[in-house]
C-alpha positions in Angstrom: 0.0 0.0 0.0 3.0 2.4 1.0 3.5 1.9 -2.7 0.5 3.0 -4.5 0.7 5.8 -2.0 4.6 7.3 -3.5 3.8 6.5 -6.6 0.5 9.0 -6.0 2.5 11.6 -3.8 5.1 11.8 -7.0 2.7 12.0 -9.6 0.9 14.6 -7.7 4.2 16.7 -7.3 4.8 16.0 -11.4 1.6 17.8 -12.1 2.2 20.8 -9.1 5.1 21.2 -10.3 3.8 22.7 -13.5 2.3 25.5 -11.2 5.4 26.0 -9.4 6.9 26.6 -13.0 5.1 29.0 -14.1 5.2 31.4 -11.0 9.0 30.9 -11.3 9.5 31.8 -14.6 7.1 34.5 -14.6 8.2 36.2 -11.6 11.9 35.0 -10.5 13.4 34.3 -14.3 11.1 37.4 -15.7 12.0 39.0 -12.4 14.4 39.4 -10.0 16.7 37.0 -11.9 16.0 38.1 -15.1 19.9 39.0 -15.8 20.8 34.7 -15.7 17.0 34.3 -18.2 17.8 37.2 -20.7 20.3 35.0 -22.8 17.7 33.0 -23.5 15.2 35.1 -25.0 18.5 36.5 -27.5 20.2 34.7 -30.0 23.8 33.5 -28.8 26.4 31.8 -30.1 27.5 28.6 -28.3 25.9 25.3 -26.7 25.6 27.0 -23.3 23.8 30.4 -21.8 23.5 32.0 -18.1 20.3 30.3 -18.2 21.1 26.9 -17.8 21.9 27.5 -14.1 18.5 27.0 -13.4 18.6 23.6 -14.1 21.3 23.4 -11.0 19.5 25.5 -9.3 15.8 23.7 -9.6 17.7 20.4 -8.6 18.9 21.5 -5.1 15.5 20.5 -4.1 15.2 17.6 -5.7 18.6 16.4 -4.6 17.9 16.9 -0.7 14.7 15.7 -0.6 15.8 12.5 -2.2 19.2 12.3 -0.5 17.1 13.1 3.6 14.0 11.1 2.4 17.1 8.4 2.1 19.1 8.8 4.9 16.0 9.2 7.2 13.9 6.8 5.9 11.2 9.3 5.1 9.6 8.2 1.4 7.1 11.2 0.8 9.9 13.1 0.8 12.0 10.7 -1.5 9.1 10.6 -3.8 8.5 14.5 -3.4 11.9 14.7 -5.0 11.7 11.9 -7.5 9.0 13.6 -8.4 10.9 17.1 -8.7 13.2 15.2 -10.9 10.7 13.2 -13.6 9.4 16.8 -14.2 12.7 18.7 -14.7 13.6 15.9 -17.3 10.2 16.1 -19.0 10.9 20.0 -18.9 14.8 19.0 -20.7 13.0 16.6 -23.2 10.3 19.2 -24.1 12.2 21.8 -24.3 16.0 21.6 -25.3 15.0 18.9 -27.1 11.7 19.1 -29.2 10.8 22.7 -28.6 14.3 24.6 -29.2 16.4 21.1 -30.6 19.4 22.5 -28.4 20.0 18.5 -28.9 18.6 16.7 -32.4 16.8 13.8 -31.0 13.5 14.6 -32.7 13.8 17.1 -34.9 10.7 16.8 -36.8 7.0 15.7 -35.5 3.6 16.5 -36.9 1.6 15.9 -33.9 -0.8 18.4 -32.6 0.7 18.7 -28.9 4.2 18.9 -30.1 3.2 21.5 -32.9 1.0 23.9 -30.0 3.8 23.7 -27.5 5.9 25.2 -29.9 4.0 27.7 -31.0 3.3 28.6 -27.3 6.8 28.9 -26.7 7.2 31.0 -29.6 4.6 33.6 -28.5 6.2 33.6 -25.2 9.7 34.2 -27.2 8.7 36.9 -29.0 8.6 39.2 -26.6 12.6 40.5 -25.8 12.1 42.0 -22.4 11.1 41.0 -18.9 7.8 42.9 -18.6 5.9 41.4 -21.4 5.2 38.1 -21.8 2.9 35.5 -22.5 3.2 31.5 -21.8 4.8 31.2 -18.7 4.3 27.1 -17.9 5.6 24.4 -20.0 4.0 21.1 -20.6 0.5 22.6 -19.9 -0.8 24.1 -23.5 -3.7 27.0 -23.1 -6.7 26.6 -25.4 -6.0 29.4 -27.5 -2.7 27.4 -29.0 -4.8 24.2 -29.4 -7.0 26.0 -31.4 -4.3 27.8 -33.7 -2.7 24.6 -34.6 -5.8 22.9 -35.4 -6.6 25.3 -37.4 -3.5 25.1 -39.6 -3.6 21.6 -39.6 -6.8 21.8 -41.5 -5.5 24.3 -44.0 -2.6 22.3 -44.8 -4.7 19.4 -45.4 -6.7 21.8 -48.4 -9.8 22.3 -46.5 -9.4 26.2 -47.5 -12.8 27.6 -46.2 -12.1 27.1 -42.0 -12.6 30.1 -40.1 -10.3 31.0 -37.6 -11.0 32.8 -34.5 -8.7 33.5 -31.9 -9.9 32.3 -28.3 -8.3 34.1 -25.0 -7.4 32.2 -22.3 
C-alpha cells in the first residue's frame, strides 16, 4: 500500500510542479533573476547560456529531498523529490530537445501537442524583455494554442474555407 501511495504523492508533485513553474518563470526568471534568463530570449552563439543554471538550481531541491527522504527513511519526501526530478527531465526533453532542438533527437513531428507547444513557446519568445510576456508554464498548453494549430492543420490538409478565430485564455 506504502506503494501506490509514492507513486501518487510523486505523480501529484509532477503535475504541481507545473504551477510551481510558471510562478518561477514568470516572476523570479522574468524578475528578479532576469539577468541569468535574458540569454535566453536573444540569439547567442555557443551550446551553453547564463540560463542553464536553473537547471542546477531547480535540482537543489530535488537532490535533498531525495538524499534526507534516504538517509532518514522518510519516502514522501523521497518521492517529493523523484517527483521534482521526472518533471525537470520532462521539462529538458520538451524543451532543449523538441521545442528549441538545443539536442537533435526529434527534430521533426507533426503531432498536434508537439506543434501547440511550440507555438506557445514561440509567442512567449517573442517578446525580448522581462515585462511582457505571455506563456509562462511548459507542458501545460492553453486553449487558445490548441485552437491555432488545429486550425493550420486543416488548412494544410486543403480544407481552405475554415474560419479562424482566436480564443483568449
Amino acid at each position: 500500500m506504502q506503494t501506490v501511495f509514492y507513486i501518487l504523492v510523486l505523480l501529484a508533485t509532477f503535475i504541481v510542479m507545473e504551477g510551481i513553474t510558471w510562478c518561477t518563470h514568470r516572476y523570479v526568471m522574468h524578475g528578479f533573476l532576469w539577468y541569468l534568463h535574458k540569454d535566453h530570449h536573444q540569439v547567442q552563439p555557443g551550446v551553453f547560456e547564463k540560463n542553464d543554471l536553473f537547471a542546477f538550481i531547480f535540482a537543489v531541491p530535488s537532490f535533498l529531498l531525495i538524499y534526507f527522504g534516504t538517509f532518514d527513511h522518510t519516502w514522501w519526501m523521497q518521492s517529493i523529490g523523484f517527483g521534482i526530478m521526472a518533471y525537470g527531465f520532462a521539462y529538458f526533453l520538451v524543451h532543449d530537445v523538441i521545442v528549441h532542438q538545443r539536442v537533435k533527437w526529434f527534430t521533426k513531428s507533426n503531432h498536434t501537442y508537439v506543434r501547440a507547444i511550440r507555438w506557445a513557446h514561440k509567442m512567449h519568445h517573442k517578446h525580448l524583455n522581462k515585462q511582457e510576456g505571455e506563456s509562462f508554464g511548459f507542458l501545460y498548453v492553453a486553449k487558445k494554442y490548441w485552437v491555432k494549430v488545429r486550425h493550420d492543420k486543416k488548412l494544410m490538409a486543403g480544407n481552405r474555407k475554415v474560419e479562424y478565430a482566436p480564443e483568449t485564455e
